[in-house]
C-alpha positions as CSV (number, residue, x, y, z in Angstrom):
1,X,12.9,45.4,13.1
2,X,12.9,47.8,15.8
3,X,8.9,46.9,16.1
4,X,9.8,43.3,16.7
5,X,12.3,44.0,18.9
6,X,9.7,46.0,20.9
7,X,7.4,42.8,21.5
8,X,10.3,40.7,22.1
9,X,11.3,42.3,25.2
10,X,7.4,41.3,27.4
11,X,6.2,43.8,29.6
12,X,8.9,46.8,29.6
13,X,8.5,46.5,25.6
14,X,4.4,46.9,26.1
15,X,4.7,49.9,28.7
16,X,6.9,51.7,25.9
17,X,4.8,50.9,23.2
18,X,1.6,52.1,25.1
19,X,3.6,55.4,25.7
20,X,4.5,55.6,21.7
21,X,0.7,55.5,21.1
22,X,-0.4,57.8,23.7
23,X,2.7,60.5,22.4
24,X,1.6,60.4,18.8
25,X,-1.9,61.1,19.5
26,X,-3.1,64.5,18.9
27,X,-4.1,65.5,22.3
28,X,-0.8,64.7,23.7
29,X,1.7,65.4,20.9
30,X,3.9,67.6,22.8
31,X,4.3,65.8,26.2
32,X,7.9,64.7,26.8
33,X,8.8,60.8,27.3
34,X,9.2,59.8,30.5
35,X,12.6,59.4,31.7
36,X,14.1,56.2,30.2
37,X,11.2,55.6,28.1
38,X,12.4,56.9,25.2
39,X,13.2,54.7,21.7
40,X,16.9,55.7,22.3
41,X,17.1,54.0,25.2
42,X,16.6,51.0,24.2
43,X,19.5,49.2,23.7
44,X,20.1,47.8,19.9
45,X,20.7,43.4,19.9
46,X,24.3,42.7,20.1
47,X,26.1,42.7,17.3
48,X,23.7,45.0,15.1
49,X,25.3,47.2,12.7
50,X,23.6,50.1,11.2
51,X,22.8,49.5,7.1
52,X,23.9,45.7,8.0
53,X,22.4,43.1,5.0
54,X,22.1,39.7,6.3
55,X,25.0,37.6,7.7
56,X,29.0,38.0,6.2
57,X,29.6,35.8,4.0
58,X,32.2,33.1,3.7
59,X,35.2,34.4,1.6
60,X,35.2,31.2,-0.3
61,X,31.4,30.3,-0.7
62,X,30.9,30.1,-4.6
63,X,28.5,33.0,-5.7
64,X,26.1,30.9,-8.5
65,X,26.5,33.3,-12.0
66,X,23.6,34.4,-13.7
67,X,22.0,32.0,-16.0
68,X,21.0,33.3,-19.6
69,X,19.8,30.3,-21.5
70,X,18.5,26.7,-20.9
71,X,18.8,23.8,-23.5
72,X,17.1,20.2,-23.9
73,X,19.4,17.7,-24.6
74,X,18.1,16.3,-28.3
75,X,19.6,12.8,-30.0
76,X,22.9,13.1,-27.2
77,X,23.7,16.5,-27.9
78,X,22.8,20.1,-26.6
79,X,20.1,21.5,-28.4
80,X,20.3,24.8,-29.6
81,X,17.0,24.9,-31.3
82,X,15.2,23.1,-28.7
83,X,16.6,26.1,-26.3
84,X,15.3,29.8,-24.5
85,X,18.2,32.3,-23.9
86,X,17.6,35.5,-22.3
87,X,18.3,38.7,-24.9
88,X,19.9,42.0,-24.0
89,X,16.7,43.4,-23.4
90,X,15.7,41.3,-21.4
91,X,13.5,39.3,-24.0
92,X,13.2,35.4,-24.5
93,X,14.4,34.1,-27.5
94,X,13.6,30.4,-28.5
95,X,16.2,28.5,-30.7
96,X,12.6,27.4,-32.8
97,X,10.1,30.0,-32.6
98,X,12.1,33.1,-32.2
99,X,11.1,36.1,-29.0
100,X,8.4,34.8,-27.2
101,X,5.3,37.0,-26.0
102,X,6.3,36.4,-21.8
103,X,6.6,38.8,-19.7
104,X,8.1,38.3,-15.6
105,X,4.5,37.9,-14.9
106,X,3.8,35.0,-16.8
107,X,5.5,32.6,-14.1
108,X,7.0,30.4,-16.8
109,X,10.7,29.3,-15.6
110,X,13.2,29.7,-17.9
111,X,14.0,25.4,-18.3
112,X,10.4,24.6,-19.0
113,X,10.7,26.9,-22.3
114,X,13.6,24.6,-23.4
115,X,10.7,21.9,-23.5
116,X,8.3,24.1,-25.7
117,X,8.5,22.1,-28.7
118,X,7.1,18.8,-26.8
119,X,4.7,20.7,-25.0
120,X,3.4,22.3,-28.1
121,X,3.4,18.4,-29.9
122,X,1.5,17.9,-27.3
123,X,-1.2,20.5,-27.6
124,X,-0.9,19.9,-31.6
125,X,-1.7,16.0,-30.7
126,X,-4.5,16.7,-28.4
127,X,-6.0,19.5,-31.3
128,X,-5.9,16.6,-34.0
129,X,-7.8,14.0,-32.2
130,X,-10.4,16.0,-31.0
131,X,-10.9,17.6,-34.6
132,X,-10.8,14.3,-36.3
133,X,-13.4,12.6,-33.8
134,X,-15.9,15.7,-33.9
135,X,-15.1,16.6,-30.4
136,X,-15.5,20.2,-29.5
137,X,-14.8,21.8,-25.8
138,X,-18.3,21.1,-24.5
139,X,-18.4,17.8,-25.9
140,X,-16.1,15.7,-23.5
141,X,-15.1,12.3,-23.9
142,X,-12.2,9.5,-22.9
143,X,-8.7,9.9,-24.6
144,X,-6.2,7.0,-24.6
145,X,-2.4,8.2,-24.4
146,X,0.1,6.2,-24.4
147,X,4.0,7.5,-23.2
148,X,2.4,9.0,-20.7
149,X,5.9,9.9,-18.8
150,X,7.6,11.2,-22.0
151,X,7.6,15.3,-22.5
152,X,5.2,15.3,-25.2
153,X,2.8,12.5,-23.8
154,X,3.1,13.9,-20.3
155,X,1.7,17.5,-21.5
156,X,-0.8,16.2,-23.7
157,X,-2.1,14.7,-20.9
158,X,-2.6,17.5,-18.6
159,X,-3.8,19.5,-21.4
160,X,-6.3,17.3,-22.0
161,X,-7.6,16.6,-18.4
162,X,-7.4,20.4,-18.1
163,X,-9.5,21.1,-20.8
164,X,-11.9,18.3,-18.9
165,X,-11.4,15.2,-21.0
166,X,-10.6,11.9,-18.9
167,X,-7.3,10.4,-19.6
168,X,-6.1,7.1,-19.2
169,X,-2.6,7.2,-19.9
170,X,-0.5,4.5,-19.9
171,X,3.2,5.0,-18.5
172,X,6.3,3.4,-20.6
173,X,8.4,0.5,-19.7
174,X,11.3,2.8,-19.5
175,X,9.7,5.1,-16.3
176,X,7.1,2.5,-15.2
177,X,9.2,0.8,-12.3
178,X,9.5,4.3,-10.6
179,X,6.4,4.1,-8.4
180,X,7.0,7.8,-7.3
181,X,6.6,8.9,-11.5
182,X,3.6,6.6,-11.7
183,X,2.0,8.5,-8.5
184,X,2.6,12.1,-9.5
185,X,1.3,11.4,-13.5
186,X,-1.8,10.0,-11.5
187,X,-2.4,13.4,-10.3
188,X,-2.4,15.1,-13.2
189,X,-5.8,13.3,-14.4
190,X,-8.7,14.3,-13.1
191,X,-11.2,11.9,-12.0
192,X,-12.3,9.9,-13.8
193,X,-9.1,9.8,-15.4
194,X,-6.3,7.4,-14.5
195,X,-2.6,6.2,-15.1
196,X,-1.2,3.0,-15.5
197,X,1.9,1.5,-16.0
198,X,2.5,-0.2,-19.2
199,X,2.7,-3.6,-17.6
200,X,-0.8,-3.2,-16.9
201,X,-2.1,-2.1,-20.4
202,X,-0.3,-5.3,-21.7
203,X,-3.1,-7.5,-20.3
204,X,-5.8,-6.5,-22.5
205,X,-8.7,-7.4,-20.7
206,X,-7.7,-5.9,-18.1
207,X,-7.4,-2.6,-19.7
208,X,-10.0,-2.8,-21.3
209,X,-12.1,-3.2,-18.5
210,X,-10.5,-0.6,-16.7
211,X,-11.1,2.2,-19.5
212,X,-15.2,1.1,-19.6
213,X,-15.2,2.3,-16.9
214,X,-13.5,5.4,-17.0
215,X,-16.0,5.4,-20.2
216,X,-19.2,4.7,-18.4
217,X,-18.6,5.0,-14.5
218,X,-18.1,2.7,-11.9
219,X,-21.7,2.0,-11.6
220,X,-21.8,0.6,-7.3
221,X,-24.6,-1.1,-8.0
222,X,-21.9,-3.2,-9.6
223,X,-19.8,-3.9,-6.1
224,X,-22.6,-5.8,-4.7
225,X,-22.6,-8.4,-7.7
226,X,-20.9,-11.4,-6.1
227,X,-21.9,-15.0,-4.6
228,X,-20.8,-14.7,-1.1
229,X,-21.4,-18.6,-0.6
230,X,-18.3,-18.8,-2.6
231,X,-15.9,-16.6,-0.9
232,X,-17.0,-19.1,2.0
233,X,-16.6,-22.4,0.5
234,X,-13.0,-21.2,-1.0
235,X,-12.2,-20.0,2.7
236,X,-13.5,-23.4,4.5
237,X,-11.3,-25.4,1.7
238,X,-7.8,-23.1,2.4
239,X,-8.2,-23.3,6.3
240,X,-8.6,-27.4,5.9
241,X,-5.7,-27.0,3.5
242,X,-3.8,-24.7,6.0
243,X,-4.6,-27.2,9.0
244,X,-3.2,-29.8,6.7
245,X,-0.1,-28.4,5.7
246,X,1.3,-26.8,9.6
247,X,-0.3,-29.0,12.3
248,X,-1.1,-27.8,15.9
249,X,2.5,-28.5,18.1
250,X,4.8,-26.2,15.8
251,X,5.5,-23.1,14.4
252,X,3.5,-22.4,10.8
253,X,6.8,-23.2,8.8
254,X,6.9,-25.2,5.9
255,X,8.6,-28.6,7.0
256,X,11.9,-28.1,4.7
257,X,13.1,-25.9,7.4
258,X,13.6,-28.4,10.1
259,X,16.0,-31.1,7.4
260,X,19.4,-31.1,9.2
261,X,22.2,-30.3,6.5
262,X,24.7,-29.7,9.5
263,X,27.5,-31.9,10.9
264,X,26.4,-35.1,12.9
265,X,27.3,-33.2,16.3
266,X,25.2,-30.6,15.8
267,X,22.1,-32.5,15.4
268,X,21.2,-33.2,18.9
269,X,20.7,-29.4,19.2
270,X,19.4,-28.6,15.8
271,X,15.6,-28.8,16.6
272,X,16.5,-27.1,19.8
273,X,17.7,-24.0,18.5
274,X,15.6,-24.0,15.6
275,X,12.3,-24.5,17.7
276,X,13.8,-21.1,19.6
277,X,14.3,-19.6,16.6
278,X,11.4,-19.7,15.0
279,X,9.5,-19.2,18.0
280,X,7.9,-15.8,17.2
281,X,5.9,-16.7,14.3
282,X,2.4,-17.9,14.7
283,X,2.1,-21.2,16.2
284,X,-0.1,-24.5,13.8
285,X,-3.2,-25.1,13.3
286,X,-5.6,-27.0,15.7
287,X,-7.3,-30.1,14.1
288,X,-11.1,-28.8,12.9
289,X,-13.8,-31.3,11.6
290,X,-14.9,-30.8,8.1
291,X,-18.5,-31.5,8.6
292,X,-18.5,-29.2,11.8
293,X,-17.4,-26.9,10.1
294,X,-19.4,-26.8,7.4
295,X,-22.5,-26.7,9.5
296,X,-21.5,-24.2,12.4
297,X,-19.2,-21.8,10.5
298,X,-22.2,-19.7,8.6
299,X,-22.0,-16.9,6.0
300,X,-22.8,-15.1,8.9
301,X,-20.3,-16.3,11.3
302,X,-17.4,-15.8,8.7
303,X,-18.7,-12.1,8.2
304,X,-18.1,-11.8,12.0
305,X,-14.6,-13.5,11.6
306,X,-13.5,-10.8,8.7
307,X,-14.8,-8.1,11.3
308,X,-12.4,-9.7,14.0
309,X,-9.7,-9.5,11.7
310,X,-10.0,-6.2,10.5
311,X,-9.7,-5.2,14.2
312,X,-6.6,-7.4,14.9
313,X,-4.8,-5.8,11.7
314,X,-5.7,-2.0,13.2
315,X,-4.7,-2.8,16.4
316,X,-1.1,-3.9,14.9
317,X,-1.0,-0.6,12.6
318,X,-1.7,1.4,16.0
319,X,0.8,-0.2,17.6
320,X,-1.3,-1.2,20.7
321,X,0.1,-2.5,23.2
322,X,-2.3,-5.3,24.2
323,X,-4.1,-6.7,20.8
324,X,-8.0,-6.8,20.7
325,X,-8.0,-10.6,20.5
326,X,-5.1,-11.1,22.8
327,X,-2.4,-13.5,20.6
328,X,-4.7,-13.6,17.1
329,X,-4.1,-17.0,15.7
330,X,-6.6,-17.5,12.7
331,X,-7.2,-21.0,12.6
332,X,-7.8,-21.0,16.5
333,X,-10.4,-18.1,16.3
334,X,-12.5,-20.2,14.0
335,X,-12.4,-22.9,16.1
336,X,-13.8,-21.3,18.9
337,X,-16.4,-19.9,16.7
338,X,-16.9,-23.5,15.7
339,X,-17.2,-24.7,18.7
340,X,-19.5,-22.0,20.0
341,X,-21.1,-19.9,17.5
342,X,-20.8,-15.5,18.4
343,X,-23.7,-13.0,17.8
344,X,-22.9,-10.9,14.9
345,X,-23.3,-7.4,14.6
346,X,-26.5,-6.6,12.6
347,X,-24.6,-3.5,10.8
348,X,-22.2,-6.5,9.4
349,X,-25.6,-8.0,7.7
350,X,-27.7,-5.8,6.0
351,X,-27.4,-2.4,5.0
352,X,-28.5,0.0,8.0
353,X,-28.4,4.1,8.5
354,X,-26.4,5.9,10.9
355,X,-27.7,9.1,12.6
356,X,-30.6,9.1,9.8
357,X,-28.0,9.2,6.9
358,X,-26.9,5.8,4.7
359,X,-24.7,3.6,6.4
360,X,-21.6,3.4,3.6
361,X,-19.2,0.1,4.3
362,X,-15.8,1.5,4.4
363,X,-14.4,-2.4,3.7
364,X,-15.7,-5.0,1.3
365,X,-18.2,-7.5,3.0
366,X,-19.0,-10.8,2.1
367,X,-22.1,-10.2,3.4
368,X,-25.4,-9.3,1.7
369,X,-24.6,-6.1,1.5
370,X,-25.8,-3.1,-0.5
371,X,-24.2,0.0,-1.3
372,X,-26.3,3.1,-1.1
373,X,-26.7,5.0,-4.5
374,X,-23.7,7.2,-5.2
375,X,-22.8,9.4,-8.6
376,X,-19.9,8.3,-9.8
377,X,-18.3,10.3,-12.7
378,X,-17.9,8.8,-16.3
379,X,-15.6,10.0,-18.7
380,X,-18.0,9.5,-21.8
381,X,-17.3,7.6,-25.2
382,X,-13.8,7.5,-26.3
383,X,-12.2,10.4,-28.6
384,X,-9.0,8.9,-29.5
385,X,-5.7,7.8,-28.3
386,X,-2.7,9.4,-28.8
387,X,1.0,7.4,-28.8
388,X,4.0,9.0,-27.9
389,X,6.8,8.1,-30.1
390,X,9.5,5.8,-27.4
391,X,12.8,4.4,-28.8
392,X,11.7,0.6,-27.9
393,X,8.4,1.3,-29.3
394,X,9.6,3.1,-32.6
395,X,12.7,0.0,-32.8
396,X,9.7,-2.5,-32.3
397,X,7.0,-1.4,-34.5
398,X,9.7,-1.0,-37.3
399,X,11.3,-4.5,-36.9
400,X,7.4,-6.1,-37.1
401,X,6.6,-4.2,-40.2
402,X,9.3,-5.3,-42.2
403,X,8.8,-8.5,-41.1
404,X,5.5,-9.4,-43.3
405,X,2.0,-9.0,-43.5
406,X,0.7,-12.0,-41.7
407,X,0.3,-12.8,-38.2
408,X,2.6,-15.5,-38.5
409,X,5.2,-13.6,-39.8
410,X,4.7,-10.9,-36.9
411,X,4.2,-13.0,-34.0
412,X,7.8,-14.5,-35.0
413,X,9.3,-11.2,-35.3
414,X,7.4,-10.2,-31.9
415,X,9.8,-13.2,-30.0
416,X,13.3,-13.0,-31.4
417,X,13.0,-8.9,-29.6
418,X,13.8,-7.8,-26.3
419,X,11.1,-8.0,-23.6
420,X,11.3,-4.2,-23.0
421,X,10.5,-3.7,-26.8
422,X,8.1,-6.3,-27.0
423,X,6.0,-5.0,-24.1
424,X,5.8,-1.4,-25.5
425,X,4.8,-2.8,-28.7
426,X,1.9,-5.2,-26.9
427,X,0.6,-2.0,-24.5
428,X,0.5,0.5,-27.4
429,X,-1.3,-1.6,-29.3
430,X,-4.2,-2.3,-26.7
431,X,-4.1,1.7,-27.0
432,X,-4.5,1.7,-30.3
433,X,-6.6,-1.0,-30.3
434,X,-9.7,0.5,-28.2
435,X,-10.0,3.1,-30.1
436,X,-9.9,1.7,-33.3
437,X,-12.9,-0.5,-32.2
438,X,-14.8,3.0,-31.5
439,X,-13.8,4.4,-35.3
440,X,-11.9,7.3,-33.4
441,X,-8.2,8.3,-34.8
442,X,-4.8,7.0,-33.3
443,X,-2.2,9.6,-33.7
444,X,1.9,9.5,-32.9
445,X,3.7,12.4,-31.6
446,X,6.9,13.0,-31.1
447,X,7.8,10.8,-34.2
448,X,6.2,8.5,-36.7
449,X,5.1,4.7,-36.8
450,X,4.1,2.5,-40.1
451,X,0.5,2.6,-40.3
452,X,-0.4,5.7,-37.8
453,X,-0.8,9.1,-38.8
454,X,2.0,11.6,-37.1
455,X,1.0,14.9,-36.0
456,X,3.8,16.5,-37.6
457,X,4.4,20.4,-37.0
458,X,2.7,22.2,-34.6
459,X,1.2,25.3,-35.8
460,X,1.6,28.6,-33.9
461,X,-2.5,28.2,-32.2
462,X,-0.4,25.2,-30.4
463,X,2.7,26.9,-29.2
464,X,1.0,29.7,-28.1
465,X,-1.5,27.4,-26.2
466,X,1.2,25.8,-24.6
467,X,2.9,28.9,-23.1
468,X,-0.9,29.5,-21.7
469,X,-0.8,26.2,-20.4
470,X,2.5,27.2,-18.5
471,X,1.4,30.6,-17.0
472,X,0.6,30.5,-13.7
473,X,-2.9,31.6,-12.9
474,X,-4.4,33.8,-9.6
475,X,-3.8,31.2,-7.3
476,X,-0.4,30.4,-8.3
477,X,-0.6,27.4,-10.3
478,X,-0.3,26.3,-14.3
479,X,-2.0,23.8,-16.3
480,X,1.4,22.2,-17.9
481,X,4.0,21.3,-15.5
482,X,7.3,19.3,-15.9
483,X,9.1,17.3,-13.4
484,X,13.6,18.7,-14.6
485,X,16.8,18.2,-13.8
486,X,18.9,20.8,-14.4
487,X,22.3,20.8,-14.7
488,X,24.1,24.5,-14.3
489,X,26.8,24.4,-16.7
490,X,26.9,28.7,-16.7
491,X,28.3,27.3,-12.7
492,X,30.9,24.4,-13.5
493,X,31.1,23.8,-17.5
494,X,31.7,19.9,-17.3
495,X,27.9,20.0,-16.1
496,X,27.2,19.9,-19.6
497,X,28.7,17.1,-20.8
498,X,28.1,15.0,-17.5
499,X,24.5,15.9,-18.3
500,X,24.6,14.3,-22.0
501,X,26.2,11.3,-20.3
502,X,22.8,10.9,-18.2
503,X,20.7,11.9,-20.3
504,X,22.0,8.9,-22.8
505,X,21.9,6.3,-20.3
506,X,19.8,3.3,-20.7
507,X,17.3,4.1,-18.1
508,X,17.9,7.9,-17.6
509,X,15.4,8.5,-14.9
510,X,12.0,9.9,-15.0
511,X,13.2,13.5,-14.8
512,X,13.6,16.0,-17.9
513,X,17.3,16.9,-18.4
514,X,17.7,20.5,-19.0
515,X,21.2,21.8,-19.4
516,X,21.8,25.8,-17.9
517,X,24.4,28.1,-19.4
């Protein structure tokens, strides 16, 4: 302190220092000070006490007690099996598998233990599949998992995409609305891995597409595969529509919003005041010839009019004062370029290089435009999927069994249930479905569903490479993380109940409840 203190004080603080130095060097050990130069006379900040430990505190500030176990809530209740309590000796104790090997090294906190039973489902699920569909650690592949948000989904899927396997997982209508979830799951995958929400996965083509190409890359050659003469004919047909629909002389508005539905003596000021009103949006659209335009306004010149807008839309991001186009009005910038055709830049044509290297488009073109050849990572052929157990999902696939065998019979049961169980039935079975199609196994963890095989029990192998998964490594990160909420019932005891009553809501939130005692 007294060494900061030293700096602090500028020049007079430097002199001193410079004497401190020179009087402990051995050629000068016994020279005296010079008057006033001394460490004593400096004077100590005010206020400083000798032995002093921070600032008093407040006589009623509430000191948090020690906490000595941590529980998952399990089927409403506090779980003591699904629990890690702190022994007398300083050892953790699981409610399940007894003292855990950890030391105060390890890293792990003290709630994510509460969660080892998921987290070794989750290794257990991720074992099964890959020893099932002849996978080994050097032989990498795509796995499916759906539940992606749910304890045991969520650490299969960063133990999976640790152990270099790409992952699509699919997120669960119960956490799929929370676009901040949905992001951080994302970044659990590596690339070429992926998440998606279940509303996604419930349009099958689209997931299917999707998961080729995790499978196989996202070839670039396959960006360039489009008929740019018919981006332009759809763009000439909406701007005649769009002339159509809000003629030059008023504001782009649909017409419904100028009908009167006021009193008779407002209407002599109605189109007044709504005229005034409306007066910042963009004005209508001039009258443009159809067979002018379709013989000025080229591939070439509509490649020129994307660039224009691209520019207008950055300037407005920027906040610029002054736009690059002045007052950009889209209809009346193509009819200038009607009118009087602009040269286009070349780079907006034809693939070019800049400084000797590829030039890359950072935008899509509607140009003829190539993309220079770039490696793109595939995550090989699929290995399996892997379907975490939901409440709506396990409810669903139960009511549809019992309902028959044919697909009568199950498409009737599918609409008398609720959309939320329907859709997790329809997204885990294009899951399922996928890999089916490749012969590779569909597993359920964290419960059981007619006709899929459940991972059961893990073994000790998968506990023990789930508290791996947790240790932090050199640079102060782990492979299995959870995203908590923890409740500190050890400070104020009705925590624990309030954090049952969350935990049984209908849509509980995204976040693990762990309870603290």
């Amino acid at each position: 302190m007294w060494r900061m203190m030293l700096v602090r004080r500028g020049g007079r603080a430097s002199n001193i220092v410079r004497t401190l130095l020179r009087n402990s060097s051995s050629s000068s050990m016994m020279e005296p000070p010079a008057p006033g130069q001394a460490i004593d006379a400096i004077p100590p900040p005010v206020g400083w006490k000798p032995n002093q430990e921070g600032p008093p505190l407040d006589p009623d500030a509430y000191m948090r007690g020690p906490v000595s176990s941590a529980h998952a809530i399990v089927d409403g209740k506090i779980s003591a099996r699904d629990s890690a309590t702190i022994g007398s000796n300083g050892q953790v104790v699981h409610g399940r598998y007894g003292e855990l090997q950890v030391g105060s090294s390890s890293g792990i906190p003290l709630e994510y233990l509460a969660l080892l039973r998921h987290a070794a489902e989750g290794a257990a699920a991720l074992r099964v599949v890959l020893e099932k569909s002849g996978s080994s650690s050097n032989n990498k592949g795509t796995l499916l998992v759906y539940g992606a948000s749910q304890p045991d989904g969520f650490a299969t899927l960063q133990l999976a995409s640790s152990s270099g396997q790409a992952v699509v997982g699919v997120v669960g209508g119960e956490h799929s609305g929370n676009a901040d979830l949905l992001n951080l799951v994302k970044t659990k995958t590596e690339e070429p891995g992926v998440a998606v929400a279940e509303e996604y996965a419930i349009v099958k083509q689209c997931f299917k597409e999707l998961v080729e190409k995790t499978v196989s890359g996202d070839d670039p050659s396959s960006w360039t595969n489009f008929d740019p003469d018919t981006f332009l004919t759809e763009f000439k047909e909406n701007l005649l529509a769009y002339t159509e629909a809000f003629p030059e002389g008023r504001v782009a508005v649909p017409e419904e919003q100028f009908e009167f539905f006021g009193k008779e003596k407002d209407r002599k000021n109605f189109r007044i005041n709504m005229d005034a009103y409306l007066s910042h949006l963009p004005g209508g659209a001039p009258a443009i010839s159809p067979d002018l335009l379709d013989k000025s306004f080229t591939l070439d010149q509509y490649a020129a009019f994307k660039n224009k807008f691209g520019e207008q839309t950055a300037s407005v991001i920027t906040g610029d004062d002054v736009p690059v186009h002045g007052e950009f009005n889209p209809p009346v910038v193509v009819r200038d370029m009607v009118a009087q055709p602009e040269a286009v830049d070349p780079r907006l044509l034809a693939p070019t290089t800049v400084d000797g290297e590829p030039y890359i488009p950072y935008e899509f073109s509607v140009a003829h435009q190539s993309v220079p050849p770039m490696e793109t990572k595939a995550g090989g052929p699929i290995v399996g999927a892997i379907i975490s157990v939901t409440p709506d999902l396990k409810e669903a696939a139960e009511f549809v069994e019992k309902a028959g065998t044919t697909k009568r019979a199950k498409a009737e049961a599918l609409s008398f249930l609720p959309n939320q169980q329907r859709n997790a039935f329809a997204a885990a079975s294009s899951v399922a479905q996928l890999a089916r199609q490749q012969g590779m196994p569909v597993v359920t963890v964290g419960g059981s569903l007619p006709g899929l095989e459940s991972v059961g029990e893990p073994t000790d192998v998968d506990v023990q490479e789930a508290l791996a998964a947790m240790e932090l490594d050199e640079m102060g990160e782990s492979r299995l993380n959870y995203y908590i909420q923890v409740y500190r019932a050890n400070d104020y005891p009705f925590y624990a109940d309030y954090a049952v009553h969350r935990a049984t809501e209908v849509l509980s939130g995204p976040r693990q409840i762990i309870v603290t005692k």
